[in-house]
N, C-alpha and C positions, 0 to 999 in steps of 0.2 A: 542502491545505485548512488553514488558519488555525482552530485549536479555541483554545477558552476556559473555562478553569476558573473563575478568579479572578473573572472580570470578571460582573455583571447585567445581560442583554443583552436587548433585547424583542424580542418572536417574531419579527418578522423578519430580526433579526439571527441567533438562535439557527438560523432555518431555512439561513442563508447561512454561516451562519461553523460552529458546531460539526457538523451533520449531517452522516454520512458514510455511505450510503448507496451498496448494491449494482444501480448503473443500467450501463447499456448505451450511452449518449450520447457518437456521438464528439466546440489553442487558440490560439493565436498563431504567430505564424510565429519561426522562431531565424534567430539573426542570422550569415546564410551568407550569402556571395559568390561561386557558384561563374562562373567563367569560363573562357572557352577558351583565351584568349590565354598564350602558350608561346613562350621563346626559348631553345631549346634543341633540337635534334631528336629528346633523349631523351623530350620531352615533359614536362621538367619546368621550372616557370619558373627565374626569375634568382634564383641563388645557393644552386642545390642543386644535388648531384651523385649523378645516378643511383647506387645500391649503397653508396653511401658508409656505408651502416650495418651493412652485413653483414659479420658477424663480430664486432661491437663490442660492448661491453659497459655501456655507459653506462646503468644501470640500477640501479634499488633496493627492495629487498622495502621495505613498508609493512606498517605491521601495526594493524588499522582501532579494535582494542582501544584502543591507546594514544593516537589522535589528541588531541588537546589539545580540542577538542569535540567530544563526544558527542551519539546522540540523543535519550540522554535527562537532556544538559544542554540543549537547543534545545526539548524537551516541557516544561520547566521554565520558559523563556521564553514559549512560547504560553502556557503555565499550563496544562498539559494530564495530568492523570494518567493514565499506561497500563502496562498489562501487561509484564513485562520481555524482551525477545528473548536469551537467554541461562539457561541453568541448569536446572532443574527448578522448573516454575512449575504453579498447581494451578487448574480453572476450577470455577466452582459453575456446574451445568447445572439450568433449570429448566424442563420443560416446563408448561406453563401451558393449563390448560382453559376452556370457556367454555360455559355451559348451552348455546346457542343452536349452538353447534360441538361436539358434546362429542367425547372421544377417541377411541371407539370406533368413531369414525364413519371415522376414518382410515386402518380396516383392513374394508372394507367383507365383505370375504370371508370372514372371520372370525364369525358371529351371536353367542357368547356377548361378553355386556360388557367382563369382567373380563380374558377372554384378550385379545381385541383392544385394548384402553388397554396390555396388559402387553408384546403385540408391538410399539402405536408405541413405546413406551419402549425395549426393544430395541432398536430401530430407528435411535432417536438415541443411544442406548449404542453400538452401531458404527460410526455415523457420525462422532462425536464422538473415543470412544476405542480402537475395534478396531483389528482388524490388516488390513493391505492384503487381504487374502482375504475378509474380509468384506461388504469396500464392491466398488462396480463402477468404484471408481480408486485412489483413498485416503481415510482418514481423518483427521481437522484432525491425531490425533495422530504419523500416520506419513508422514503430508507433512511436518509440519514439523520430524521429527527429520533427514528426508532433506534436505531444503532444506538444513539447519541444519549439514547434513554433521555433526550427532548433539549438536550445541553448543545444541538447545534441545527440552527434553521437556514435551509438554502433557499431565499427567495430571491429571485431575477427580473430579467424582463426579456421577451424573444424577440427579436426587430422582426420586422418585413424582410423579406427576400434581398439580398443584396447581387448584383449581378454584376462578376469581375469584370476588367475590361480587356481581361483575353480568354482564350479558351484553355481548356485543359490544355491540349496539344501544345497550342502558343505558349503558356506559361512555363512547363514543363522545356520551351526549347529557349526562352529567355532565360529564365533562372541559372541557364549553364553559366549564362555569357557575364553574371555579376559578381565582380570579383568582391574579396571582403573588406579591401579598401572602399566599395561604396557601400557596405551593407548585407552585402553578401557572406554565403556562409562556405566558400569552396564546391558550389552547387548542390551541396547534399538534401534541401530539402525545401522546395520552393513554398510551402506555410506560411514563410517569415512574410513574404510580400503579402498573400492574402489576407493575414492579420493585417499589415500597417496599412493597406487598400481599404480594407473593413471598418477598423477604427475609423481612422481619418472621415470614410463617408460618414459613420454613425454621429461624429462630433459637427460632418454642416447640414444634414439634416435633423437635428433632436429636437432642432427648440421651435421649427414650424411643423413638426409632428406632435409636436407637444410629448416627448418620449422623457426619461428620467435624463435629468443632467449626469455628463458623465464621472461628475466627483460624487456622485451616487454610488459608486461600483471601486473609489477609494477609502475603503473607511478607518483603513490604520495612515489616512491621512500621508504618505509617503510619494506621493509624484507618481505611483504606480495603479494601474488596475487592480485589483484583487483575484480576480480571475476573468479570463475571456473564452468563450466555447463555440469554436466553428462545426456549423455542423453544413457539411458541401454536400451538392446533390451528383459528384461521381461515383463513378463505381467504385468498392474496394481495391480495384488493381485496373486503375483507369489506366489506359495505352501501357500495361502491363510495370506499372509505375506505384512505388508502397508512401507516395505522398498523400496520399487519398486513406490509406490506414488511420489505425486509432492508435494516440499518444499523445505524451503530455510534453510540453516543450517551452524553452525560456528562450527569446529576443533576443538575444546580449549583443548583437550589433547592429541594433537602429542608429544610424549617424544622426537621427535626432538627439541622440540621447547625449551625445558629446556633453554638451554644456549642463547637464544635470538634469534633476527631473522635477517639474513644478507643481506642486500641488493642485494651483487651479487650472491645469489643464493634465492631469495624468496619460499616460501613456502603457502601453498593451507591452507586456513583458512576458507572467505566466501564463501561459496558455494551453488549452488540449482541441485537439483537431480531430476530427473521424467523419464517413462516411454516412450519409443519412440511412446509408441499409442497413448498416449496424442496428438500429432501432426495430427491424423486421425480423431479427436475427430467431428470436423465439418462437414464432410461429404459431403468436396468442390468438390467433382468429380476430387479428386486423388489430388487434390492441400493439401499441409499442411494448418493446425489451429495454429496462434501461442497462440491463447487467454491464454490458460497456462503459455507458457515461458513469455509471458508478466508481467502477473500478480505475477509470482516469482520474474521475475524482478524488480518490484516495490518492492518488501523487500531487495531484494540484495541490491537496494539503500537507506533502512533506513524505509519503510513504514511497519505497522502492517499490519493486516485483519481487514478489518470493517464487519464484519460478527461475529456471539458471538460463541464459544466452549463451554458456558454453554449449559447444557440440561435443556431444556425448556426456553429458553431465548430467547429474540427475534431481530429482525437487523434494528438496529435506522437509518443505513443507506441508509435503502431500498432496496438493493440488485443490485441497478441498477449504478454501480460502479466497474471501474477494480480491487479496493482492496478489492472490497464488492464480489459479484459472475462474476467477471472473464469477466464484460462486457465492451465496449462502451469506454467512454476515461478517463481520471482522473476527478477529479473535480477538485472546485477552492482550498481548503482546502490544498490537498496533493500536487496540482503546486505551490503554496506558498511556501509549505516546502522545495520543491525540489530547489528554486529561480525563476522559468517561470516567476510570473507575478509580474506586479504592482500595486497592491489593490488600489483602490480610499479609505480615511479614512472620512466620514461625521464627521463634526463637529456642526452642527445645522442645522437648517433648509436649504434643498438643495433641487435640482433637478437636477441627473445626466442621462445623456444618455448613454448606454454600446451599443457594439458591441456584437455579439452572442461568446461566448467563446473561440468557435471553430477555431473563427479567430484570437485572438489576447490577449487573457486571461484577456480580463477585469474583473472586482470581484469588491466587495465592500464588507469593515470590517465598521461594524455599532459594537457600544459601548464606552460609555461615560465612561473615565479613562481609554482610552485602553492602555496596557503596551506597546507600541510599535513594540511588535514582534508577530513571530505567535503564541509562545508559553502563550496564554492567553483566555480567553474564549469570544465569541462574537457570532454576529451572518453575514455569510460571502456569497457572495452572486453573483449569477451567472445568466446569460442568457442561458438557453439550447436550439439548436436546434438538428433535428435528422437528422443533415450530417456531414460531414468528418469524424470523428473515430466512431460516433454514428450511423451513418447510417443503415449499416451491420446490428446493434442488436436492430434499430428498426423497419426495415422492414421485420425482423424474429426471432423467437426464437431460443435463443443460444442452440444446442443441444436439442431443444426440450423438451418437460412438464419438469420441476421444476425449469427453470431460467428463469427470470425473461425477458419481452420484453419490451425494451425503450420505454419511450414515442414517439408517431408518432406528436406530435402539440411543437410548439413554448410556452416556457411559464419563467418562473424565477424559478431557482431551489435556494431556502433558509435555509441552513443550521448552526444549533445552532452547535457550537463548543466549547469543552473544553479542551483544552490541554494544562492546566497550568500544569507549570512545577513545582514537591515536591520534598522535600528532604528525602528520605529514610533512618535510620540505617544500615550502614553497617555492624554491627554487628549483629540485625537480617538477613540480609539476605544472611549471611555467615553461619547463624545458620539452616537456610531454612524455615523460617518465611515468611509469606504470607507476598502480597503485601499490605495489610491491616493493620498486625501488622508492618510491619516496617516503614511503612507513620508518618513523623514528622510534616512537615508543607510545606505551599505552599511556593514560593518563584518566583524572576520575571528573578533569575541571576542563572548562575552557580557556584554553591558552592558544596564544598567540608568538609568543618566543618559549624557546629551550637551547637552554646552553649556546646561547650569543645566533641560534640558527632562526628564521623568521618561519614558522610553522601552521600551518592548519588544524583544525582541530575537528573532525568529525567521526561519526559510526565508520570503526575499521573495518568493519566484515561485511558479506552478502553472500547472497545464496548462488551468486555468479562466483566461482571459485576464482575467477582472472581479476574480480574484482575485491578481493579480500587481502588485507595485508599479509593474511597469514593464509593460504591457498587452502587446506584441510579447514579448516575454521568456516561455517555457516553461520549464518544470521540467524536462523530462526529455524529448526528440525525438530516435525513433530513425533516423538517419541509413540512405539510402538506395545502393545502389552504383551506380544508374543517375546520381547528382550529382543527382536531381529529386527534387520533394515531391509524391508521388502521393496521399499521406496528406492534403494540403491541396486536392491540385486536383480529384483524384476521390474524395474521400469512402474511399480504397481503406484496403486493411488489411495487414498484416505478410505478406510469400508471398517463396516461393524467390527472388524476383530483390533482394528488399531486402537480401538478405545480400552480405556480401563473402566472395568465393571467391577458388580460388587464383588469382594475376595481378592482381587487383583493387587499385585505386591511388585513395588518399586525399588532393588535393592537386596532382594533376597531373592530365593529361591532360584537361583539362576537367572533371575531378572533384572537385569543392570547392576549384579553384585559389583561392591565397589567404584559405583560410579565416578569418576572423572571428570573431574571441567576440563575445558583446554586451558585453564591457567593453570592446572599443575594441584590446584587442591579434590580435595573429597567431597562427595555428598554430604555425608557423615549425617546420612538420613534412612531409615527403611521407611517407605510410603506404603500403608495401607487403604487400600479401600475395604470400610467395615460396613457403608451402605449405598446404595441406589436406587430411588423411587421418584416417581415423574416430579415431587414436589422439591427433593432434598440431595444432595448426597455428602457424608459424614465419610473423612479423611481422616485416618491418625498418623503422626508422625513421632516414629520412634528414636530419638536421637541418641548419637554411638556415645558409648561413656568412656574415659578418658584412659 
């Protein structure tokens, strides 16, 4: 998704470009050529030799830290402030009340007032910052030390109830009437106020609560919060209204913020909003779900949806993914971005052995001329099993019929990725020109001018095809072992056969023979899988001779 700090966009642009919101909608098709055609009787076409990688060492650790662009050199491009994925970072939680919903209401079992507001609080105090024993999976903060393989700590702090000074209803019929001369957003989403309402309380009561000062919650120091989490006690579709839904959203027209932003007193910019039910969603036997606050969380820190907002489009992802439908753990793709891992890079014929993911992020970037960073297209490559973050969402289904259930077997999950980075017109997309008309050209650096025009510089693709400079071009398409797109032709979703197991051949046998990037070059790889066991699995890569 294409967010926007910098720029004053009108609500329809704001609804299309900055919103990042927790939907279920499975874009474009990647640019593969598999065919059958084989002149060889090992099944591999012309000018590769069966094995020819095994034993070889043509390979190199990468270490995603030091890539020469970052993602949050490339969020600096969108103009996007977010949350850091690295270190010890701090969130301000606020549960948010509302006469017409009030708190109490959300522990129905409970009759006294004060105990029941003090349980939901609890409630998102463990979901938020407990320990794995308290939720019925995890909590944002012990996912994402595990995810992070321990390289990033979400601790917080959860206010008291905070209670607007209108109702749903009431807000919902003000918010029409602000126009974006004072702060308003062309009504599209009345949040903005209950953030700047929220803050503002939180900053003149903290210091006779004795609560964290609020440059606690800036720690890259910049005028801004790091992240804000409203969590309201309406319904999901209060007075039939998706303000009350889950997503992540940036401020960009506080008229406070005219005059700039001051360190010692920061202000509420990134932020994710969602529904206290959301946290019931799983149906742990009264324990919280954070699978939602998760998957916000991943945009707080810079990630789109791998899921498509086109209608009729379909999820190159598979679904089977916390950015995709809200499961299981990241992949290798988005820990890259984040910094988790250090990608092995093959340089010719090889034969590398990984650990299963889950332990220790191993990955592999296969592509000849690879630009060095993540931001370039290849194909990236991981060991799935279904335990540690996976587990959960393979031994059930998440909320039951329409998401998707991990696979239950050991296998290689391989993913074609495109996320070169283009240079946009600034000046279209000031004008509110599509991500299409205002696409210039690829590029491997971040730039700010090209050929005298003032340009943008971010991730040209997504898996929303409306939003891709190149419409056929997806951001992230997880490759199948059957060589078909089930994902495109049946609507289907991630399951045991998508995976490559042992024997399974990338490039041959009518299986992605002749691979294709969308920039026009080759694989110029046959992918073996020689092994799979819970502990290891051993890749060769057979590179095409000249």
């Amino acid at each position: 998704m294409k967010k926007s700090f910098n720029l004053l966009f009108s609500a329809t642009a704001l609804l299309t470009v900055l919103l990042t919101s927790c939907g279920t909608t499975p874009t474009p098709t990647t640019s593969v050529t598999p065919t059958t055609s084989s002149s060889s009787a090992s099944g591999y076409p012309e000018g590769y030799v069966k094995d020819s990688g095994v034993g070889q060492s043509n390979y190199r650790v990468t270490h995603s830290t030091e890539y020469s662009v970052s993602l949050a050199d490339e969020l600096v491009g969108e103009g996007t402030p977010c949350l850091a994925s690295k270190g010890e970072q701090n969130l301000l939680v606020i549960p948010v009340e509302f006469s017409d919903f009030p708190a109490e209401s959300l522990v129905p079992s409970v009759t006294d007032a004060t105990e029941a507001k003090a349980q939901a609080k609890q409630f998102i105090q463990d979901a938020f910052f407990g320990a794995t024993e308290d939720t019925g999976w995890e909590s944002l903060k012990s996912y994402y030390y595990k995810s992070s393989y321990g390289q990033l700590t979400l601790n917080g702090f959860v206010t008291d109830w905070f209670m607007l000074d209108k109702s749903v209803n009431e807000l919902l019929e003000y918010w029409k009437t602000v126009p974006v001369s004072a702060g308003g957003n062309g009504g599209y989403n009345s949040t903005w106020y209950i953030l700047r309402e929220a803050v503002k309380w939180y900053k003149s009561v903290s210091k006779e609560n004795n609560w964290p000062d609020i440059k606690e919650f800036d720690k890259n120091h910049d005028g801004m919060i790091d992240g804000v989490w409203l969590v309201n006690s309406a319904g999901i579709k209060a007075y039939s209204s998706d303000d009350f839904w889950a997503f992540t959203y940036w401020d960009i027209n506080n008229p406070d913020a005219s005059s700039g932003y001051d360190v010692e007193n920061p202000m509420a910019v990134p932020y994710c909003s969602a529904s206290y039910k959301f946290l019931e969603n799983g149906g742990y036997n009264g324990k919280p779900d954070s699978h939602t606050m998760i998957h916000e969380t991943g945009h707080l820190m810079g990630i789109e949806d791998y899921y498509t907002y086109d209608k009729g489009g379909w999820g190159p992802a598979g679904g089977g993914d916390m950015m995709d439908q809200n499961v299981g753990d990241h992949d290798a793709f988005t820990k890259t971005l984040y910094g988790w891992t250090n990608p092995y890079y093959v340089t010719g014929d090889a034969e590398i052995t990984i650990k299963p993911f889950q332990e220790n992020g191993d990955c592999i970037i296969v592509k000849n001329g690879w630009n060095g960073h993540a931001f370039d297209e290849y194909l990236i490559i991981e060991f799935y099993t279904p335990t540690g973050l996976n587990q959960k969402d393979a031994s059930e289904i998440y909320k039951g019929e329409g998401y998707p259930q991990l696979p239950s077997k050991n296998g290689l999950k391989i993913y074609h990725i495109d996320a070169r980075l283009g240079m946009f017109d600034e000046g279209k997309i000031n004008q509110g020109q599509t991500t299409q008309q205002a696409f210039v050209a690829y590029t491997d650096e971040m730039k700010t001018e090209y050929n005298g025009k003032s340009v943008r510089t971010y991730m040209a693709h997504s898996n929303t095809r409306s939003r891709s400079a190149e419409p056929n071009n997806s951001l992230i398409h997880l490759l199948e072992s059957t060589g078909r797109n089930s994902f495109k032709t049946n609507d289907n979703k991630i399951n045991n056969t998508t995976l490559f197991k042992q024997g399974a051949v990338l490039g041959a046998n009518g299986k992605f023979t002749n691979f294709k990037f969308n920039d026009g070059t080759y694989l110029d790889y046959v992918i073996e899988v020689k092994s799979v066991t819970d502990e290891s699995a051993t890749i060769v890569f057979n590179a095409k001779r000249a």
